[in-house]
KOLLUMLUM-147591 format. One record per residue (C-alpha): residue in three letters; x, y, z; residue number from 1; chain. Coordinates in Angstrom, 3 decimals, decimal comma. Layout:
<recs>
+---------+----------+----------+----------+-----+--------+
| residuo |        X |        Y |        Z | num | cadena |
+---------+----------+----------+----------+-----+--------+
|     ALA |        X |        Y |        Z | NUM |      A |
...
+---------+----------+----------+----------+-----+--------+
</recs>
This chain:
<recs>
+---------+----------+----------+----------+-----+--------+
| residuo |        X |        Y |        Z | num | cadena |
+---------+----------+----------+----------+-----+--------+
|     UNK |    2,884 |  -11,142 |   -6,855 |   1 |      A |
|     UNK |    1,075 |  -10,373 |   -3,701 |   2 |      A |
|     UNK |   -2,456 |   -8,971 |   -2,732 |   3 |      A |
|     UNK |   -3,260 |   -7,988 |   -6,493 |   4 |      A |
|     UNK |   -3,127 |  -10,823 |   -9,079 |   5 |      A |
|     UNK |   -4,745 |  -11,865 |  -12,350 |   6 |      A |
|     UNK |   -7,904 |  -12,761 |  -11,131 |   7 |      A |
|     UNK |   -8,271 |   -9,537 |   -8,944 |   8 |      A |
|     UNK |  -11,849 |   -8,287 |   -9,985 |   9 |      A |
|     UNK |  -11,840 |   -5,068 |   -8,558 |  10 |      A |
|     UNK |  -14,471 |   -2,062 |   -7,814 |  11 |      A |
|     UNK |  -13,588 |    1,786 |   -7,420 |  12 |      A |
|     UNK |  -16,350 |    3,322 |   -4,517 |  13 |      A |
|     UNK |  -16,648 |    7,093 |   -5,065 |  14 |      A |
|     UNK |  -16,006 |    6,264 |   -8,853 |  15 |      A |
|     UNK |  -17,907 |    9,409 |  -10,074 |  16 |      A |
|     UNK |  -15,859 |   11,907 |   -7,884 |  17 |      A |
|     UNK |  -12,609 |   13,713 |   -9,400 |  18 |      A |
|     UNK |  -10,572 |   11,239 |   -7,786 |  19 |      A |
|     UNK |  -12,117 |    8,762 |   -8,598 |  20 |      A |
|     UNK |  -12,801 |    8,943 |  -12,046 |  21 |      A |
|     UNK |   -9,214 |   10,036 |  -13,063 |  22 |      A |
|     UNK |   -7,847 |    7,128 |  -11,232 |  23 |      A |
|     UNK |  -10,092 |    4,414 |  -12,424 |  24 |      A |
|     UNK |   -9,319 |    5,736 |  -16,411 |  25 |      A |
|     UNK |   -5,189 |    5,556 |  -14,993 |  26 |      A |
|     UNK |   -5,820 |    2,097 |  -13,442 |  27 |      A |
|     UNK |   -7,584 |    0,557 |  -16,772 |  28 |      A |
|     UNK |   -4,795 |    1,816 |  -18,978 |  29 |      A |
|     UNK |   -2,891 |    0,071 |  -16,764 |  30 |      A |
|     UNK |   -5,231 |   -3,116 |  -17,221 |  31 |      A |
|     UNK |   -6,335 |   -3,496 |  -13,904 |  32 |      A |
|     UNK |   -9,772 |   -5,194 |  -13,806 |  33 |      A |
|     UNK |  -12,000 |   -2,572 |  -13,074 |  34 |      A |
|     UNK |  -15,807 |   -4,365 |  -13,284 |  35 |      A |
|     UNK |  -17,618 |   -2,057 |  -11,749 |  36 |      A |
|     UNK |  -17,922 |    1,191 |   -9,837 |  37 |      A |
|     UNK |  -20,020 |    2,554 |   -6,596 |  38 |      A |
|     UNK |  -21,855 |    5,786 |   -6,170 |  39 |      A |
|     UNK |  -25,314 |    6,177 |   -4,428 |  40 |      A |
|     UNK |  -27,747 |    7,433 |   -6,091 |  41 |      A |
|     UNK |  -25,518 |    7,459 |   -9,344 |  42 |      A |
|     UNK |  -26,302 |    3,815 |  -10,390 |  43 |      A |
|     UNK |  -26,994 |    2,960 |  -14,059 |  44 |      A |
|     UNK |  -24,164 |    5,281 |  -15,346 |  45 |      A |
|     UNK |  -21,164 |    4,760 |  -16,751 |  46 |      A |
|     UNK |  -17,421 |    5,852 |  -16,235 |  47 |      A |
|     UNK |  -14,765 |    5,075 |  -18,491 |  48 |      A |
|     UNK |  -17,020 |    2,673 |  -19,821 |  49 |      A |
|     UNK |  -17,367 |    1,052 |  -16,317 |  50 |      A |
|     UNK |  -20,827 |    0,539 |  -14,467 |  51 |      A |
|     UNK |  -21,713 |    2,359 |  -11,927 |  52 |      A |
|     UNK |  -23,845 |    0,761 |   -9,059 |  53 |      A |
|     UNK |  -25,747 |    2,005 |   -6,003 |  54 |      A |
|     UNK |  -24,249 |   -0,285 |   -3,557 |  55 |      A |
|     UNK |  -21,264 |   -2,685 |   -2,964 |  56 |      A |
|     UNK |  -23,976 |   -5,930 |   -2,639 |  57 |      A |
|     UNK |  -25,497 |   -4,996 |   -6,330 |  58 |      A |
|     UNK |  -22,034 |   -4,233 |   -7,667 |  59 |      A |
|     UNK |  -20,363 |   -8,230 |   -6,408 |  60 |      A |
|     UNK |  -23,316 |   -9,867 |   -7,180 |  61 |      A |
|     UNK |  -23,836 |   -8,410 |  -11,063 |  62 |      A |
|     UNK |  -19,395 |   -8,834 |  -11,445 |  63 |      A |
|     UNK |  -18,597 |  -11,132 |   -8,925 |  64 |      A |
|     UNK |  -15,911 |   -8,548 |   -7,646 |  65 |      A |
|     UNK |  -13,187 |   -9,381 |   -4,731 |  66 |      A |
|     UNK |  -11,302 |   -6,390 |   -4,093 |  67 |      A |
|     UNK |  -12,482 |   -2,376 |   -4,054 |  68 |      A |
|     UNK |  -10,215 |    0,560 |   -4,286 |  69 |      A |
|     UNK |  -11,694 |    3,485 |   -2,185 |  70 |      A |
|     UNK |  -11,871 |    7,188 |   -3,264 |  71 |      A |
|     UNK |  -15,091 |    7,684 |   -0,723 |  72 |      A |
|     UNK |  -14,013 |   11,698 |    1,001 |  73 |      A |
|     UNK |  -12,929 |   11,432 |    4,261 |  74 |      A |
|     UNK |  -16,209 |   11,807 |    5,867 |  75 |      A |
|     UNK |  -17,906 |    9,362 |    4,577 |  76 |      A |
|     UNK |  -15,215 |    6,680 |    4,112 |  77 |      A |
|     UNK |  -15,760 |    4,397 |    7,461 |  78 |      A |
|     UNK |  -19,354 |    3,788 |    5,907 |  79 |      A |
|     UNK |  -17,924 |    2,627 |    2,253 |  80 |      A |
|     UNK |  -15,252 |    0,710 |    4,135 |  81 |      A |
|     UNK |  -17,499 |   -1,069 |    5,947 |  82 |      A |
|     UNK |  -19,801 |   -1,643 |    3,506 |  83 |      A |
|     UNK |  -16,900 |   -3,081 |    1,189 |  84 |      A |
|     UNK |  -15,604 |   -5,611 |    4,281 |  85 |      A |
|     UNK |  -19,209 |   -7,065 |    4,222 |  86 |      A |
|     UNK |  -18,671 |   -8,699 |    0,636 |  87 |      A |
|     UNK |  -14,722 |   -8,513 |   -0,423 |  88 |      A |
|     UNK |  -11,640 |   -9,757 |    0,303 |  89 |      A |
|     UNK |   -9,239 |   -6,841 |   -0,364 |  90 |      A |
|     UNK |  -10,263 |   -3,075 |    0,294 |  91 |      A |
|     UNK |   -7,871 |   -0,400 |   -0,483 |  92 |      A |
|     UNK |   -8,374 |    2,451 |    1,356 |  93 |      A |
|     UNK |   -6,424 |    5,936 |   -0,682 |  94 |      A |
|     UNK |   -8,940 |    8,403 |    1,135 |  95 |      A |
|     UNK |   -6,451 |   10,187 |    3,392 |  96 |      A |
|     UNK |   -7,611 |   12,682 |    6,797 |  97 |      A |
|     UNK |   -9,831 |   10,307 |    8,037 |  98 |      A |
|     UNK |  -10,572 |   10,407 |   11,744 |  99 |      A |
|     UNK |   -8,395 |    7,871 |   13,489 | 100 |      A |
|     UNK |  -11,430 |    6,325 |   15,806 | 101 |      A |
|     UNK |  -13,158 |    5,295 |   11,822 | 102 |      A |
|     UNK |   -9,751 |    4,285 |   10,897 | 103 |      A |
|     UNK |   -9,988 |    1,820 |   14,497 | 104 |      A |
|     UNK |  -13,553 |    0,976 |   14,006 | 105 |      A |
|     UNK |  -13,207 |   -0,404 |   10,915 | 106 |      A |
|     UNK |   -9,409 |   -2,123 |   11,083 | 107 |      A |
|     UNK |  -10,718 |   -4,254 |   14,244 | 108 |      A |
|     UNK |  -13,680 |   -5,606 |   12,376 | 109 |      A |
|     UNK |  -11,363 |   -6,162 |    9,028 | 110 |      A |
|     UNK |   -9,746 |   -8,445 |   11,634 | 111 |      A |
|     UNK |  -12,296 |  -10,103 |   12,852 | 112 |      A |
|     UNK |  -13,569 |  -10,744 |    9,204 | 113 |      A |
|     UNK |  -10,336 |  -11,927 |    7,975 | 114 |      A |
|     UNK |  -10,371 |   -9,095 |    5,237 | 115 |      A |
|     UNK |   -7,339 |   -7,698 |    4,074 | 116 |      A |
|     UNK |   -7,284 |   -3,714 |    4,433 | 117 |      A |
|     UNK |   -4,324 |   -1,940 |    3,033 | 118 |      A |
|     UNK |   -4,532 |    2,069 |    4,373 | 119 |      A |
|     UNK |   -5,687 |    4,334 |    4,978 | 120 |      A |
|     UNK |   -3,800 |    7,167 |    2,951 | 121 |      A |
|     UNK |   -2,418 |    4,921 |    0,832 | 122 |      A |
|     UNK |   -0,873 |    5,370 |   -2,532 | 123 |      A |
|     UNK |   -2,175 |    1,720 |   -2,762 | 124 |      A |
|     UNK |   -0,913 |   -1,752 |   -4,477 | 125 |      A |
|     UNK |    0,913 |   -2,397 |   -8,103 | 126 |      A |
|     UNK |    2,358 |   -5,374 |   -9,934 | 127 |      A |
|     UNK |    3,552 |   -4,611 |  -13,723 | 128 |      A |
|     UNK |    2,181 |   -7,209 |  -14,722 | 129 |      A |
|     UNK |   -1,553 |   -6,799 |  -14,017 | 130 |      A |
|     UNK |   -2,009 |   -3,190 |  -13,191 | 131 |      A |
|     UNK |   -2,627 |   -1,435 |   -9,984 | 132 |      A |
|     UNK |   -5,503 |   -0,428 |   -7,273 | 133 |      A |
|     UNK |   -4,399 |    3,253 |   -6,361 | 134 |      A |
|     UNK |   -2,636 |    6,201 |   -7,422 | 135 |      A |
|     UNK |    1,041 |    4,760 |   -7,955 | 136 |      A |
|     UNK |    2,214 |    5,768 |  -11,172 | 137 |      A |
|     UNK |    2,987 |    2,725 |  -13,509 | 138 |      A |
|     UNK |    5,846 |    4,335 |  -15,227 | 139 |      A |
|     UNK |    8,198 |    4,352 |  -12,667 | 140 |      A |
|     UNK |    7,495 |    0,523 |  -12,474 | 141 |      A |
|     UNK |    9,771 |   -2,156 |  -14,450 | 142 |      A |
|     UNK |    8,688 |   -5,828 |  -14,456 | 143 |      A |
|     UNK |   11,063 |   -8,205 |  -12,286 | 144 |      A |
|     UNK |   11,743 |   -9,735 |   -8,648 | 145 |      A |
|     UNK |   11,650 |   -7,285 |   -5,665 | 146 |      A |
|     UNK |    8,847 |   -6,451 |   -3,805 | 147 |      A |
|     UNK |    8,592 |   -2,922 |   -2,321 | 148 |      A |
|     UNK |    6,676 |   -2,330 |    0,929 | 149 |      A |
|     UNK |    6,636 |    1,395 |    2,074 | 150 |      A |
|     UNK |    5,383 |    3,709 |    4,233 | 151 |      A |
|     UNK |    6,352 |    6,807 |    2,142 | 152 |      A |
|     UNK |    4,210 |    7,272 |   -1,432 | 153 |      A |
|     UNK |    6,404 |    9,667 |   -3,031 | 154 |      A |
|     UNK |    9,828 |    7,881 |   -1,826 | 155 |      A |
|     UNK |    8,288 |    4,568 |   -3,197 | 156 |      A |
|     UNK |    7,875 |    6,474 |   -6,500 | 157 |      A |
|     UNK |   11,612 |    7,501 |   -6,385 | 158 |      A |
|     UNK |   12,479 |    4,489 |   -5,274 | 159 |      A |
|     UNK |   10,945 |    2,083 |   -8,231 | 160 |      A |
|     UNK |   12,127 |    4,299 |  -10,481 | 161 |      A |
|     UNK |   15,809 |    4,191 |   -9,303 | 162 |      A |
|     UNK |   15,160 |    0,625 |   -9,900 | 163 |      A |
|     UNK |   14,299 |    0,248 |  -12,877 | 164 |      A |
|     UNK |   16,982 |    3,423 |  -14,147 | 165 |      A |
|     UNK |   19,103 |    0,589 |  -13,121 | 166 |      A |
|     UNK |   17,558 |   -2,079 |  -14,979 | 167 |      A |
|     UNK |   16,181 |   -3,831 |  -11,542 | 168 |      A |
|     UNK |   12,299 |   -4,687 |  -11,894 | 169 |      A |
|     UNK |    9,407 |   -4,750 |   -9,358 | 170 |      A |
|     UNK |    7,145 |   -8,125 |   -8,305 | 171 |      A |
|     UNK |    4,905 |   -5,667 |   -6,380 | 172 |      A |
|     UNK |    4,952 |   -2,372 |   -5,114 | 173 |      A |
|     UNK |    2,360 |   -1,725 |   -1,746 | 174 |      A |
|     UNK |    2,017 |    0,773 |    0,170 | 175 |      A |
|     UNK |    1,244 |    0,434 |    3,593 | 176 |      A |
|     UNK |    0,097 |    4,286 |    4,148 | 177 |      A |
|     UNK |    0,891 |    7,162 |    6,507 | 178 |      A |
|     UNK |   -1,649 |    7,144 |    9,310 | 179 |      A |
|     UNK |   -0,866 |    6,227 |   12,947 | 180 |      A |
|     UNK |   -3,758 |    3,407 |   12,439 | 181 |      A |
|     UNK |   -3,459 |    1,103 |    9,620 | 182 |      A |
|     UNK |   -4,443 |   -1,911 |    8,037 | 183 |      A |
|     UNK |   -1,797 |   -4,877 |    7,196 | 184 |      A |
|     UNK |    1,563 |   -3,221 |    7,911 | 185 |      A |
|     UNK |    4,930 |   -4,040 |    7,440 | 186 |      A |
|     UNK |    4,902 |   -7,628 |    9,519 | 187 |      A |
|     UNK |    2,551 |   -8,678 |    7,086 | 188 |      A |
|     UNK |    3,641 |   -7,235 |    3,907 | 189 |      A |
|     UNK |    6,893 |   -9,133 |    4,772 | 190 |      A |
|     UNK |    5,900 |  -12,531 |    5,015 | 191 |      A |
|     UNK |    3,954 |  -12,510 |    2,227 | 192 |      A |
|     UNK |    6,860 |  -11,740 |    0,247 | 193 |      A |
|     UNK |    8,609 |  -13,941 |    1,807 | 194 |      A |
|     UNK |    6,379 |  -16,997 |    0,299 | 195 |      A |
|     UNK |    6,114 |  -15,444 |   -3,037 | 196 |      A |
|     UNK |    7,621 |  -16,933 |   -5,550 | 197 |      A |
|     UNK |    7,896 |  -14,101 |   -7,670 | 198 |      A |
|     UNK |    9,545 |  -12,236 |   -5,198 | 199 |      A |
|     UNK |   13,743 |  -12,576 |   -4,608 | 200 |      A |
|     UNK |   14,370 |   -9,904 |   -2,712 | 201 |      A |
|     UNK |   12,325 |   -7,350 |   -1,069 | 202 |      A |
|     UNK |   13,123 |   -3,176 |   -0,140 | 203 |      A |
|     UNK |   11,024 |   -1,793 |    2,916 | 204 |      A |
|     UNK |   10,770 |    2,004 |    3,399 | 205 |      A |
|     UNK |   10,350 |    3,233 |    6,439 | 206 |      A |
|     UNK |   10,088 |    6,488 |    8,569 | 207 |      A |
|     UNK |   10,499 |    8,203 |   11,717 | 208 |      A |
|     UNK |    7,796 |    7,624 |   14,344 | 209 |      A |
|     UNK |    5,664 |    4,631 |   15,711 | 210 |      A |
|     UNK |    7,326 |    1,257 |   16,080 | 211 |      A |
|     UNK |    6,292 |   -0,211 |   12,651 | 212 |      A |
|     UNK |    9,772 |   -0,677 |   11,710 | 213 |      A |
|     UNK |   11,217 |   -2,122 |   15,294 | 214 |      A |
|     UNK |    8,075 |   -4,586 |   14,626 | 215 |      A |
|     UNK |    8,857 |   -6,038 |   11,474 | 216 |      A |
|     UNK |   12,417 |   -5,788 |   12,173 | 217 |      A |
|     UNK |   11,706 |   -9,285 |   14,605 | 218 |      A |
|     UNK |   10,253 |  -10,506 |   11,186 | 219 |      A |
|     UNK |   13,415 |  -10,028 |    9,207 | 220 |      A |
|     UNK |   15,060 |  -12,577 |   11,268 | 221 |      A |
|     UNK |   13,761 |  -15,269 |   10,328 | 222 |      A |
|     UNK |   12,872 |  -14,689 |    6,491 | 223 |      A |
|     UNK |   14,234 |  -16,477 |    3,756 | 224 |      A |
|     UNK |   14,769 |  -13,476 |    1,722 | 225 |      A |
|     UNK |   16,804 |  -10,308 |    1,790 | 226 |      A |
|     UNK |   15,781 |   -6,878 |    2,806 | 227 |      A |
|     UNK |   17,226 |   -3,700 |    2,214 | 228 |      A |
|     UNK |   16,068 |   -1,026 |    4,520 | 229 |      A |
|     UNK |   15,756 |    2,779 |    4,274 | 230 |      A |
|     UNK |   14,459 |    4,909 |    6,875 | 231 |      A |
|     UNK |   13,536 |    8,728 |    5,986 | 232 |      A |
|     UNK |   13,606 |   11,770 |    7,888 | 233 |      A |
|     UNK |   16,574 |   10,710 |   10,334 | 234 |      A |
|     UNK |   17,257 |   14,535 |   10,120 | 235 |      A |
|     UNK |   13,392 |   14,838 |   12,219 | 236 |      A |
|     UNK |   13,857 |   16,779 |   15,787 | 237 |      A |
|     UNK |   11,883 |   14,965 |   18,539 | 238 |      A |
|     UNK |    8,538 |   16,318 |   18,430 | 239 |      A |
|     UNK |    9,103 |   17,591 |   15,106 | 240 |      A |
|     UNK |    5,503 |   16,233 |   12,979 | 241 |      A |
|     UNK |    6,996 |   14,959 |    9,274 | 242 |      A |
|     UNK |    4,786 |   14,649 |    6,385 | 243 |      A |
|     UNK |    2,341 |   11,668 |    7,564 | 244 |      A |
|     UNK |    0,325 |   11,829 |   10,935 | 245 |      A |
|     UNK |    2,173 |    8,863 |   11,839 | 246 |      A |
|     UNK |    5,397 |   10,453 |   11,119 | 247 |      A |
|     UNK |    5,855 |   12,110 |   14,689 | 248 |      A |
|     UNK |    9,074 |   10,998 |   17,764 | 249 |      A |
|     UNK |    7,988 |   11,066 |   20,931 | 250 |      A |
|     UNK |   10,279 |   11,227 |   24,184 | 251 |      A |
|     UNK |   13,107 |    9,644 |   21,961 | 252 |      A |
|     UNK |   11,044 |    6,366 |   20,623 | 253 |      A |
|     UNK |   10,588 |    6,151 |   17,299 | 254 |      A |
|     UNK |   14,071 |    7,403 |   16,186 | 255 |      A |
|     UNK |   15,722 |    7,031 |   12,729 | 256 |      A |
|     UNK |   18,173 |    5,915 |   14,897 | 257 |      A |
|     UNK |   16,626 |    2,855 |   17,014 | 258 |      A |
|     UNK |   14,981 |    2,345 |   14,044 | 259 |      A |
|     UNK |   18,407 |    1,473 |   11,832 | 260 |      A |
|     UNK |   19,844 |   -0,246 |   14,818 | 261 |      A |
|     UNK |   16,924 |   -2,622 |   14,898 | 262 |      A |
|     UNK |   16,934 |   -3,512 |   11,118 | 263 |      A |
|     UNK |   20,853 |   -4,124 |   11,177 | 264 |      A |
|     UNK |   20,619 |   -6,483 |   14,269 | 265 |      A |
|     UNK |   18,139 |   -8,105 |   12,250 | 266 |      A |
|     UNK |   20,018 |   -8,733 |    9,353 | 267 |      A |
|     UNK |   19,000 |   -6,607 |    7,008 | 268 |      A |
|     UNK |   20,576 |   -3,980 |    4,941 | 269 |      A |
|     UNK |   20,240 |   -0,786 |    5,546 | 270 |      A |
|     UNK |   20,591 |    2,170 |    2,695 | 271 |      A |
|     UNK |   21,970 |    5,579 |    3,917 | 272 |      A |
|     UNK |   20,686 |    7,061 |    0,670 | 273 |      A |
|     UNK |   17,957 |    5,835 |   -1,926 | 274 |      A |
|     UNK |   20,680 |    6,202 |   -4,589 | 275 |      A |
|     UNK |   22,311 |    3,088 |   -2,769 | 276 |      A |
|     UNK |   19,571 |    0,774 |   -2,889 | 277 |      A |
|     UNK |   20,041 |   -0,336 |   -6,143 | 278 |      A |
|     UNK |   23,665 |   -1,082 |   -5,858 | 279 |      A |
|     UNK |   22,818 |   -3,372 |   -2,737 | 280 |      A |
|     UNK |   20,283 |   -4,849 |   -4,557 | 281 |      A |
|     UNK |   22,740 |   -6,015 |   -7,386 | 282 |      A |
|     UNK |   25,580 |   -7,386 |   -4,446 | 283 |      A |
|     UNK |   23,065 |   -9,483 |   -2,861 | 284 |      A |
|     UNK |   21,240 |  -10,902 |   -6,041 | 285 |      A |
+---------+----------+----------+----------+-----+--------+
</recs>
């Protein structure tokens, strides 16, 4: 397992919102340690039978929390991101549409910090076996040995579930999310994987647009473990916007095409269709 483990104490900010609360009751069912939750001006209540504090500080210092999940609306999100960098290791960012130059503010000082930001517009982080910080459904999830790193939330959905349809099972699922600016991305995701022991073999999702995939494809080379790739929307006209706001080619970069060529010089294998991810899976295990 990566990122999220069994001593993950985690913290949902904007826990009294729709979002929110219908997430946190999804991600205690799937016994994620939810200690405490973050509203101002809502503190003393409860949701789901989880607290609900003013700030971040009062929330880590009554449950000694490392991690938050954030379902903060788009306009306020930079200040509940911050605010969650100043005390925890892990922030998970789902809130999707915020403005880029928040997203950039707040990524450079997660580096600085050393704090580990996954998003934004994120479907978030799972592992079977301890639950999950997001919105990724836990039944399409089967326990077992391949990590999934994606930039896609519904493709990593059909992706687990092809999985575990074919009896293949998942160390941990993370999503990277869809925004041009982003927190740890694929490089990252990688090499963690690549030292976890619970991990054999790991299936990165890509899309059109940006250079994430030409990035990590340098990383590929020189991991220990194999990766199947898939890259969606290699049907995309330049110019053509798909889906995400990072989803967009430009002047020919960022092509399903370069894209493939750069994973298969790297040594991984490449899926033409999600169907055939499993069936690689199974040669090279």
């Amino acid at each position: 397992m990566i990122l999220l483990d069994e001593n993950t104490r985690a913290i949902v900010q904007g826990i009294t919102g729709r979002q929110g609360s219908f997430h946190t009751k999804k991600m205690l069912e799937a016994g994620t340690k939810i200690v405490g939750g973050v509203t101002p001006g809502k503190g003393g209540k409860e949701v789901h039978g989880v607290k609900v504090y003013n700030t971040v500080r009062e929330a880590v210092k009554e449950t000694d929390a490392n991690a938050s999940v954030i379902f903060v609306p788009a306009p306020f999100a930079k200040d509940a991101v911050f605010e969650a960098m100043e005390y925890l290791d892990l922030v998970v960012v789902i809130t999707e549409g915020i403005p880029i130059h928040d997203s950039m503010e707040f990524i450079n000082y997660a580096e600085e910090l050393g704090v580990n930001i996954i998003g934004p517009n994120t479907p978030g982080i799972a592992s079977p076996k301890v639950g999950k910080l997001g919105i990724i459904p836990m039944e399409v999830l089967k326990e077992g040995n391949i990590g999934i790193v994606s930039r896609s939330g519904t493709l990593t959905y059909e992706i687990a579930n092809q999985l575990k349809n074919n009896n293949l099972g998942v160390s941990t699922c993370v999503g990277i999310g869809g925004d041009p600016i982003i927190g740890l991305g694929f490089k990252e995701i990688l090499k963690m994987f690549n030292e976890d022991e619970d991990t054999k073999a790991i299936v990165m999702v890509g899309e059109i647009g940006g250079s994430l995939e030409e990035e990590a494809a340098k990383i590929i080379k020189n991991l220990k473990k194999p990766v199947v790739g898939f890259i969606a929307g290699k049907s995309a006209p330049e110019g053509k916007r798909m889906g995400h706001a990072g989803a967009i080619i430009e002047r020919g970069k960022g092509t399903a095409e370069s894209k493939i060529k750069a994973l298969k010089e790297a040594g991984a294998h490449v899926a033409e269709n999600i169907t055939d991810i499993p069936k690689i899976l199974m040669e090279i295990l």
